[in-house]
N, CA, C and O atoms as a GROMACS GRO file, in nm:
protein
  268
    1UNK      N    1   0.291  -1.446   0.462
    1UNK     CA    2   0.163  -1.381   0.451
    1UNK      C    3   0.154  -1.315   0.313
    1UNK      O    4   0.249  -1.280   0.243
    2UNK      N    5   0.032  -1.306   0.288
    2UNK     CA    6  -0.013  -1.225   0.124
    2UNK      C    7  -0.058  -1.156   0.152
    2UNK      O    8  -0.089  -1.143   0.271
    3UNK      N    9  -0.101  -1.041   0.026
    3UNK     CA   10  -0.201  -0.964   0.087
    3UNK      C   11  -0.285  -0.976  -0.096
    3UNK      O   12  -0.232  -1.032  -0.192
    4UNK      N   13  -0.373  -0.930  -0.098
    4UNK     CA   14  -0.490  -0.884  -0.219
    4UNK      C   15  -0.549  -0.763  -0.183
    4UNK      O   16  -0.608  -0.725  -0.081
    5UNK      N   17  -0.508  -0.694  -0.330
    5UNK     CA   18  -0.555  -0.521  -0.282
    5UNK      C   19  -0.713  -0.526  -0.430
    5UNK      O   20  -0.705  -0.575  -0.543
    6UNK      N   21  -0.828  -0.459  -0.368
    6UNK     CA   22  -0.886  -0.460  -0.486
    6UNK      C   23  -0.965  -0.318  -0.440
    6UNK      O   24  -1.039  -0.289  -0.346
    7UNK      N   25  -0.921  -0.256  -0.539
    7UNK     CA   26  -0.984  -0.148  -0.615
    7UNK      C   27  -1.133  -0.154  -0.657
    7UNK      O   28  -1.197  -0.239  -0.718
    8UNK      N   29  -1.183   0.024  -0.578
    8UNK     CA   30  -1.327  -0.002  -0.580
    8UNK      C   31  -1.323   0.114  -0.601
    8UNK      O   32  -1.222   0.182  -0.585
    9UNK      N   33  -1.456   0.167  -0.649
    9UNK     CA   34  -1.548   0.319  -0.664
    9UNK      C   35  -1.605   0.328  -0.523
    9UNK      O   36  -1.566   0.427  -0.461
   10UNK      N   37  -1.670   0.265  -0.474
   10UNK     CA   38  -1.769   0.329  -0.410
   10UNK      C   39  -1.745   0.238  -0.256
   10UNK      O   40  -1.677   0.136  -0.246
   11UNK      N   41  -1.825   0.310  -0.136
   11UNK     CA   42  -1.764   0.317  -0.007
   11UNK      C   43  -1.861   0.161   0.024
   11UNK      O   44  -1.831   0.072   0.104
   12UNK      N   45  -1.950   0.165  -0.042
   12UNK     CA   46  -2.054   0.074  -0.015
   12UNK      C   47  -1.982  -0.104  -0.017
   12UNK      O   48  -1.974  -0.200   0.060
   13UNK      N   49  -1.922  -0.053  -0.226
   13UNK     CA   50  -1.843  -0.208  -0.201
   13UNK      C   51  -1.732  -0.238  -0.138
   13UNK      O   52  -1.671  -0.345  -0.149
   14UNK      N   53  -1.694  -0.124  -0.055
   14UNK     CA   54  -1.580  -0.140   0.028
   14UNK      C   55  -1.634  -0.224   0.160
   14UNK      O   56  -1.587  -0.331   0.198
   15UNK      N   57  -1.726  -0.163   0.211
   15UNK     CA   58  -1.822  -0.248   0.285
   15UNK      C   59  -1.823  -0.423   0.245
   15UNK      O   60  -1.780  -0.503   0.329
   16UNK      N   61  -1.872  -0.468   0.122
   16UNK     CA   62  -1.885  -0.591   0.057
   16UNK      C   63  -1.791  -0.672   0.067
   16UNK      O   64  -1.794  -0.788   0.108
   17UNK      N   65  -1.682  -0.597   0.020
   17UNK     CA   66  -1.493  -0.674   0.049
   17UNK      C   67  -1.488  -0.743   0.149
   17UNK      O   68  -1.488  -0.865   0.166
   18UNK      N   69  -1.481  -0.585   0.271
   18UNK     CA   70  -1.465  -0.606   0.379
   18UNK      C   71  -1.522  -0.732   0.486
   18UNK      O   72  -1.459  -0.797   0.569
   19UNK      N   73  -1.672  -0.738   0.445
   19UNK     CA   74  -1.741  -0.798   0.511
   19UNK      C   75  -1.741  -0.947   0.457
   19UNK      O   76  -1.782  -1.027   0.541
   20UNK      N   77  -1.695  -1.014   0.303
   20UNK     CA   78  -1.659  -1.143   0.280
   20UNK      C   79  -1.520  -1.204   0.323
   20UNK      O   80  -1.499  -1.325   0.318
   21UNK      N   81  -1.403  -1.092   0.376
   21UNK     CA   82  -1.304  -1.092   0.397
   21UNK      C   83  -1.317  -1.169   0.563
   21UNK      O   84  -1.232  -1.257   0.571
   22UNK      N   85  -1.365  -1.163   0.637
   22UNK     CA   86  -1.437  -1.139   0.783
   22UNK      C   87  -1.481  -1.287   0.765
   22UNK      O   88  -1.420  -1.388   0.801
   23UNK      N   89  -1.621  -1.274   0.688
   23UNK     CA   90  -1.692  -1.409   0.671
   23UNK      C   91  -1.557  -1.566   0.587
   23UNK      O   92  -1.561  -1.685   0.621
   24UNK      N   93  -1.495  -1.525   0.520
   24UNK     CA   94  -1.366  -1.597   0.524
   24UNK      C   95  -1.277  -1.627   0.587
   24UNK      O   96  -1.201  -1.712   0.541
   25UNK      N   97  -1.253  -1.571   0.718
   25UNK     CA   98  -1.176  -1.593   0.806
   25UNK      C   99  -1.060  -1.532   0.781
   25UNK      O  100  -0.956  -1.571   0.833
   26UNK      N  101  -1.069  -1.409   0.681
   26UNK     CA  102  -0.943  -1.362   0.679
   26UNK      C  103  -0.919  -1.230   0.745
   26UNK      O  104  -1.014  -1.218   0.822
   27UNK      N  105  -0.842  -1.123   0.755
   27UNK     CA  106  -0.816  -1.061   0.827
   27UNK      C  107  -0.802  -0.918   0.721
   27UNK      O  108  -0.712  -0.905   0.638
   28UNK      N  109  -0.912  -0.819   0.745
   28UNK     CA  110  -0.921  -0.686   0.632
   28UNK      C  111  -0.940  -0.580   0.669
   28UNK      O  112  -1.012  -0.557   0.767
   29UNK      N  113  -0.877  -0.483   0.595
   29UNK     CA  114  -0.901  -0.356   0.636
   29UNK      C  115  -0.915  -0.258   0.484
   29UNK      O  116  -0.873  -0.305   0.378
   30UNK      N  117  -0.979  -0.121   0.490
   30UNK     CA  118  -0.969  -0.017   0.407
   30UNK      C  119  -0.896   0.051   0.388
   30UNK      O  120  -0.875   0.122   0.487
   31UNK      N  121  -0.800   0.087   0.254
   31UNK     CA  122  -0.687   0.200   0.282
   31UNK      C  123  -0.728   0.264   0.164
   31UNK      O  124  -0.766   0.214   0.058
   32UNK      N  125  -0.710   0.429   0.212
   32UNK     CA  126  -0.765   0.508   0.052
   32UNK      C  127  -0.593   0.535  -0.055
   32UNK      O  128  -0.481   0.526  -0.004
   33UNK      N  129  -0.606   0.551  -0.130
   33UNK     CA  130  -0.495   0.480  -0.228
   33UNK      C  131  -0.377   0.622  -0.173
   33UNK      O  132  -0.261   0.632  -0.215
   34UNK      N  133  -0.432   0.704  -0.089
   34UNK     CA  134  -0.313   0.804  -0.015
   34UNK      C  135  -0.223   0.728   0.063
   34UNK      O  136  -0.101   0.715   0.057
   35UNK      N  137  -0.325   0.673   0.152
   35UNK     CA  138  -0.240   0.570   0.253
   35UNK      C  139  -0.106   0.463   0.194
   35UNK      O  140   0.012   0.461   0.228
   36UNK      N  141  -0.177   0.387   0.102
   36UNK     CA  142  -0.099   0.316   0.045
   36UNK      C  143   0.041   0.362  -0.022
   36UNK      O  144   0.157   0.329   0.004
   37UNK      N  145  -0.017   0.452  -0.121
   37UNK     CA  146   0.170   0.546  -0.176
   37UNK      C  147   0.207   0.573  -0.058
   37UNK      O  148   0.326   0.544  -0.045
   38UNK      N  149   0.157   0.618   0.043
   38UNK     CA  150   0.264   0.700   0.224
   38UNK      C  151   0.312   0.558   0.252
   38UNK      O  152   0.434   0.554   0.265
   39UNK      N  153   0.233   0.409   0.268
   39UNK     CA  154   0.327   0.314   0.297
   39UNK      C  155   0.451   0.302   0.206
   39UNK      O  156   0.571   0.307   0.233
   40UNK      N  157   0.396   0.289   0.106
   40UNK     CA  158   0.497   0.219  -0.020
   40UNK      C  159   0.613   0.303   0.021
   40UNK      O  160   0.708   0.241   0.070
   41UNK      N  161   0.623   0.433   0.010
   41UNK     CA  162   0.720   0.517   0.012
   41UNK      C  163   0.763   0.522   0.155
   41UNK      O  164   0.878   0.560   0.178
   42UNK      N  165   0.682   0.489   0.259
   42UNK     CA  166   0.739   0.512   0.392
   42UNK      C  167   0.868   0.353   0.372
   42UNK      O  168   0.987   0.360   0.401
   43UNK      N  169   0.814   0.253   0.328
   43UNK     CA  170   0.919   0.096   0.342
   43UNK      C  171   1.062   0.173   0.222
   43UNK      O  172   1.182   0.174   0.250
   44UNK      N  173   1.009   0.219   0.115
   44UNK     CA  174   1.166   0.243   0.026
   44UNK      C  175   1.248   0.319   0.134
   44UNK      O  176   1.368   0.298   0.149
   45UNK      N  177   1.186   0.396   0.197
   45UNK     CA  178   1.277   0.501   0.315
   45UNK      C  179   1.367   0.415   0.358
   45UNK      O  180   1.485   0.396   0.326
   46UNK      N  181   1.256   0.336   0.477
   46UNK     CA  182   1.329   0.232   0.577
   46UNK      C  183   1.412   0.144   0.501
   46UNK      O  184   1.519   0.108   0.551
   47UNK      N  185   1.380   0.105   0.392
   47UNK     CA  186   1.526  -0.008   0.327
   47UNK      C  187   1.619   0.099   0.255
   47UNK      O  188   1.733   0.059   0.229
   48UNK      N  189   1.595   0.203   0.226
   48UNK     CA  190   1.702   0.253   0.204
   48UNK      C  191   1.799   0.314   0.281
   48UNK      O  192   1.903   0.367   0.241
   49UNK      N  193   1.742   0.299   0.435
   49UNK     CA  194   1.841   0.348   0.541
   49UNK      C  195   1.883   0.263   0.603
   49UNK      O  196   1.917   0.285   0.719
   50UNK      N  197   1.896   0.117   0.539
   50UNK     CA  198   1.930  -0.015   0.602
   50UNK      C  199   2.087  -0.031   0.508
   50UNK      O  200   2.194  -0.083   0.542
   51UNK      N  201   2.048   0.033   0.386
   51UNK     CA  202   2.179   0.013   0.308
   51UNK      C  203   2.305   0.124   0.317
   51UNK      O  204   2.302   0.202   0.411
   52UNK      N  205   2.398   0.131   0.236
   52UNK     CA  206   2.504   0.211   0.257
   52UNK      C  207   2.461   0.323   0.102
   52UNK      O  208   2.474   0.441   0.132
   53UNK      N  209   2.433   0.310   0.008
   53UNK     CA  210   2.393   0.369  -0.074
   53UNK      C  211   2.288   0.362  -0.183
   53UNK      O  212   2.291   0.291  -0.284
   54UNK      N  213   2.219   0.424  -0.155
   54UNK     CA  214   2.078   0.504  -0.248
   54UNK      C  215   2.065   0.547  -0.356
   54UNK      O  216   1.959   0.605  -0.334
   55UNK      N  217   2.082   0.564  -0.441
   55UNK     CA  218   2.114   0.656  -0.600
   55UNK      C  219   2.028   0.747  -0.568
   55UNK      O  220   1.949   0.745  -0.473
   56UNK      N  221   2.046   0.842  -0.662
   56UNK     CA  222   1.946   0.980  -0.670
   56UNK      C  223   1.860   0.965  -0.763
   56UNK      O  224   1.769   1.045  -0.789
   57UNK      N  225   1.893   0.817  -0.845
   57UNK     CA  226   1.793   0.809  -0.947
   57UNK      C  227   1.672   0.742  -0.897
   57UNK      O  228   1.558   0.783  -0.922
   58UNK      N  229   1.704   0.621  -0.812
   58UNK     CA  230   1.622   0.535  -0.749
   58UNK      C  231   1.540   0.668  -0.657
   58UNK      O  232   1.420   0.642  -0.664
   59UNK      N  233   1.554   0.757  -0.600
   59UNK     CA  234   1.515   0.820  -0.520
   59UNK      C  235   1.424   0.843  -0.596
   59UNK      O  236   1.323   0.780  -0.564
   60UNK      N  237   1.409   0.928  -0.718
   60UNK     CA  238   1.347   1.069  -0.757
   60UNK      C  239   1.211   0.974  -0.865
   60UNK      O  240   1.101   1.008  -0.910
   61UNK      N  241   1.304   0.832  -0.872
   61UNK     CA  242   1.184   0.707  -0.959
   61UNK      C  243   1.069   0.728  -0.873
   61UNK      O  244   0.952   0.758  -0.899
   62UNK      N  245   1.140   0.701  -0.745
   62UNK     CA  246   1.040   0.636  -0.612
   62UNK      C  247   0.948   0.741  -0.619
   62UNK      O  248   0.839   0.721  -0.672
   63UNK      N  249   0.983   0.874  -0.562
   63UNK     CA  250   0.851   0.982  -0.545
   63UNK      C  251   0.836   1.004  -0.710
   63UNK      O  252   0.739   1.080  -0.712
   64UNK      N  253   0.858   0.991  -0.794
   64UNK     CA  254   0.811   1.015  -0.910
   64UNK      C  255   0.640   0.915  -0.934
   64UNK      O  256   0.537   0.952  -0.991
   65UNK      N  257   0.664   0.814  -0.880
   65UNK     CA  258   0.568   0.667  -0.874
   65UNK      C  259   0.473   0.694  -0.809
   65UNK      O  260   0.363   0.642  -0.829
   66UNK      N  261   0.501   0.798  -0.699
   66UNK     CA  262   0.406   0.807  -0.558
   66UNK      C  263   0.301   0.949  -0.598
   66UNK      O  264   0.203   0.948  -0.525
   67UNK      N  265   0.301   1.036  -0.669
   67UNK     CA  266   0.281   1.151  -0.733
   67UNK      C  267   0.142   1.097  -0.778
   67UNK      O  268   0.068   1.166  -0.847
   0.00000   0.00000   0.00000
């Protein structure tokens, strides 16, 4: 699976996305760009508690990115 993220101003063309996304047969939703850093940073969590060690550098990159 893919995904395509596109960046908008206004709630209206979020509407527009949404609704050619639908009419394409593809499968869409809205995330405000909060949501997205809480994912991004929620998956580095989970793979980093899959491994045996983390750096403190990789850590402090990660929320440095998410800021």
């Amino acid at each position: 699976m893919q995904a395509v993220i596109i960046e908008i101003e206004k709630p209206s063309d979020a509407k527009f996305w949404l609704d050619l996304a639908k009419k394409a047969g593809a499968k869409a939703k809205s995330l405000t760009t909060e949501q997205m850093s809480d994912a991004y940073l929620s998956n580095l969590i989970e793979n980093g508690l899959k491994t045996k060690n983390v750096s403190r550098t990789s850590v402090l990159k990660a929320l440095k990115e998410n800021k």
